[in-house]
N, C-alpha and C positions, 0 to 999 in steps of 0.2 A: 617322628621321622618324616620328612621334606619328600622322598623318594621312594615311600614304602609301596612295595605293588610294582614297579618299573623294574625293567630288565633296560640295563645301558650296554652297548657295541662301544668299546673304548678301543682305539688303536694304538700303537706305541706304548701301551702298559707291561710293558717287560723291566720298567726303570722308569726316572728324570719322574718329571709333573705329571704321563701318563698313570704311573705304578702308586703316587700321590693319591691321583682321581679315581684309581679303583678302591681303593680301601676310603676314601674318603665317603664315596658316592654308597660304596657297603654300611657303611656307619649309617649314612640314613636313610639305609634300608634297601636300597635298589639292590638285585640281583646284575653280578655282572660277568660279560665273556670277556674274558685276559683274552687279549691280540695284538702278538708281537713277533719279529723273526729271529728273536734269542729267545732260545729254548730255556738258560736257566733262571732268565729275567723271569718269563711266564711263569716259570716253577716256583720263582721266591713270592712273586707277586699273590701267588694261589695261597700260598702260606700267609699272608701277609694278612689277604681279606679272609681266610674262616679264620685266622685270629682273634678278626673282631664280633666275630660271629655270623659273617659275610654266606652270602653264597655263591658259588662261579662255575663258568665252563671255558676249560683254556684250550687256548687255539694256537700255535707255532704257523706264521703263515707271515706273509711277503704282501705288504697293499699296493704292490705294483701290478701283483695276478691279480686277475678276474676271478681264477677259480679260488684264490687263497679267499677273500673277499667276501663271497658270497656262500661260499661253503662254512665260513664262522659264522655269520649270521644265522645260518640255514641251524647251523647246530643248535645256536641261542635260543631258536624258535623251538626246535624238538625239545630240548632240556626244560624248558621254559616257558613254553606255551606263545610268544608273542614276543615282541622288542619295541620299547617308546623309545630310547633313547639312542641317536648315533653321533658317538664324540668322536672325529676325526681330530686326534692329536699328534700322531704320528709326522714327524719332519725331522730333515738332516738340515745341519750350514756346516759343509766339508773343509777342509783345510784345502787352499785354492780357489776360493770362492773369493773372488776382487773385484775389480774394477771389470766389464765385458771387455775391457779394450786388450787385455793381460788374458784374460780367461782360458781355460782349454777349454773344449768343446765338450768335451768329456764330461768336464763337472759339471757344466750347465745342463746336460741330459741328464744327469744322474739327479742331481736336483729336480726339475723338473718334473720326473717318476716320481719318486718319492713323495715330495709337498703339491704338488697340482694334480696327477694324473692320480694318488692313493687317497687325495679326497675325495676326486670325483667317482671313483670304485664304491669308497665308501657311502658318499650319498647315492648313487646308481643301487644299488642294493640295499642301501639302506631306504629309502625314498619308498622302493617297493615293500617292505617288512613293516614301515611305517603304518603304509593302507593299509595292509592286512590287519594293521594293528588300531584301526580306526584314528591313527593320527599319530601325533609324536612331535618329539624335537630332534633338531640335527643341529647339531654346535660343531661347529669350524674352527681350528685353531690359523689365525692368521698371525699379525705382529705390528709393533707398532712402526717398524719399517716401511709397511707398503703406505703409509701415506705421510711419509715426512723424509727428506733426503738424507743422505748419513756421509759427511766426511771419514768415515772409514768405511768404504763401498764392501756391500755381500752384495749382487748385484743381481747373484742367479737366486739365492733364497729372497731378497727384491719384491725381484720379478714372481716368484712364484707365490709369496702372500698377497701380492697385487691381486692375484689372479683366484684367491683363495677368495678375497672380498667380492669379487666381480660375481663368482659362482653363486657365493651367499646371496647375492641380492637377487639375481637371477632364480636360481628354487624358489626364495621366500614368496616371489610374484606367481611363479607357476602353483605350487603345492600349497601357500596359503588358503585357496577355497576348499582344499581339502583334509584338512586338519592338521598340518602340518605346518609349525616356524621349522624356520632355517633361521640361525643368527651367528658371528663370528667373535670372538674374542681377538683381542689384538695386545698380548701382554709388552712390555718392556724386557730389560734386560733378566732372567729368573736364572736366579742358583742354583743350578743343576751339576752331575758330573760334566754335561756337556762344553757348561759356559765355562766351566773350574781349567778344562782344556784349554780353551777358546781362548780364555785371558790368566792363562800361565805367568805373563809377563806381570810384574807389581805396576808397571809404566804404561802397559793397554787397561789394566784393571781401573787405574786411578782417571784417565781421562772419560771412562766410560761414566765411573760414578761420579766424576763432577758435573754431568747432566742431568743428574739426578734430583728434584728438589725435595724428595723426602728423606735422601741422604743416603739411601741405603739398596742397595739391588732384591729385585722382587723372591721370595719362598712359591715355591711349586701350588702352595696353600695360597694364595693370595687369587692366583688365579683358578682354582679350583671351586673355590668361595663361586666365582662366578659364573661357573661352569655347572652347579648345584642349582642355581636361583634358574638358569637356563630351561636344565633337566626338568625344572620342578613344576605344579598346578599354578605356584605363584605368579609365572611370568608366560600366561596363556595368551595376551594380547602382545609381545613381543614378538616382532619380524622382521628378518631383515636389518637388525641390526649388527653395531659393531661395538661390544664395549670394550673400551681401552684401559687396559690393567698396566698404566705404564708408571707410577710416582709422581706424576705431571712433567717427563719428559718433553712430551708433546705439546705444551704449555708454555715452555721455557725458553724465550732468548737473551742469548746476553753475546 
């Protein structure tokens, strides 16, 4: 088991590639705190991990509070003695989310909260549970948007995994002398209920996956995969990176 001994802080695991990575990160062995703001996500997700023989502490809380935030942490820490792991996966891309030029203001704040300001809660408290905890890792969920342009503009979720990366690289510099990576994943398009919304259309679905060069849009497990190697003793000299879970999107022009 990759993770045996570790207590992982997941967010967004109420559902999508969060509720993936908690049963997943269970399987090899981490103990983990479910933290999401659907109540019956966290309840499915708790059944999901002692299925596999898992163990958890579920949180119902909002990563836009400070106190949702640090009081799930705090609880991980009572249950559990300590926290190595803090996976910020939690984000929205809202329906209205365009071009800035179109945008309401609205959704660009609500974005915002959510993917910049509920990472930064997360590593803020997490960072400190970290030390206590003689070190650790913090995984970032970013995208492969913030660093390649998208002729179908989300421009506020963008912006806001831009700025997931920027964070990344920033901790890594700071808390790396003190036992702590920071590193970011950057997945491509992943089959979630989200994206299943997002690209309702068979005519947005098809343009999306013809940039695909491995033909196929990414499983929540693909990028979990990388999220595990993160978590784990294996990737102790990793800082500060970004690995890109995208098919070679990012690779590709034509």
């Amino acid at each position: 088991m990759r993770l045996k001994g570790k207590v992982a802080f997941i967010t967004g695991s109420g559902g999508g590639m969060g509720q993936k990575a908690a049963v997943m990160f269970a399987q090899e062995g981490a103990k983990i705190i479910v933290f999401d703001i659907n109540e019956k996500g966290v309840r499915e997700t708790v059944r999901m991990v002692e299925e596999v023989g898992g163990e958890c502490v579920a949180i119902v809380g909002d990563v836009t509070k400070a106190e949702d935030v640090e009081g799930a942490i705090k609880a991980g820490e009572e249950k559990f003695g300590h926290v190595n792991v803090i996976y910020n996966n939690a984000g929205i891309m809202p329906d209205g989310d365009e071009s800035v030029v179109d945008m309401d203001e609205a959704i660009w704040q609500k974005v915002m909260d959510v993917n910049v300001k509920g990472v930064a809660l997360g590593c803020k408290y997490g960072v400190q549970a970290l030390l206590r905890a003689g070190g650790g890792s913090i995984i970032n969920v970013a995208s492969f948007v913030a660093i390649l342009g998208c002729t179908v503009p989300q421009d506020a979720y963008t912006a806001s995994k831009g700025a997931v990366l920027a964070l990344t690289h920033s901790l890594a510099v700071q808390f790396g002398p003190k036992g702590i990576r920071t590193n970011a994943i950057s997945p491509g398009p992943i089959w979630t209920p989200l994206m299943d919304q997002i690209l309702a259309d068979p005519a947005k679905r098809a343009l999306r996956l013809n940039r695909i060069p491995m033909g196929r849009f990414g499983k929540p497990e693909d990028v979990v995969y990388a999220a595990i190697y993160l978590a784990s003793d294996e990737s102790t000299w990793v800082n500060g990176s970004n690995l890109v879970v995208d098919g070679g999107i990012t690779v590709n022009y034509f």
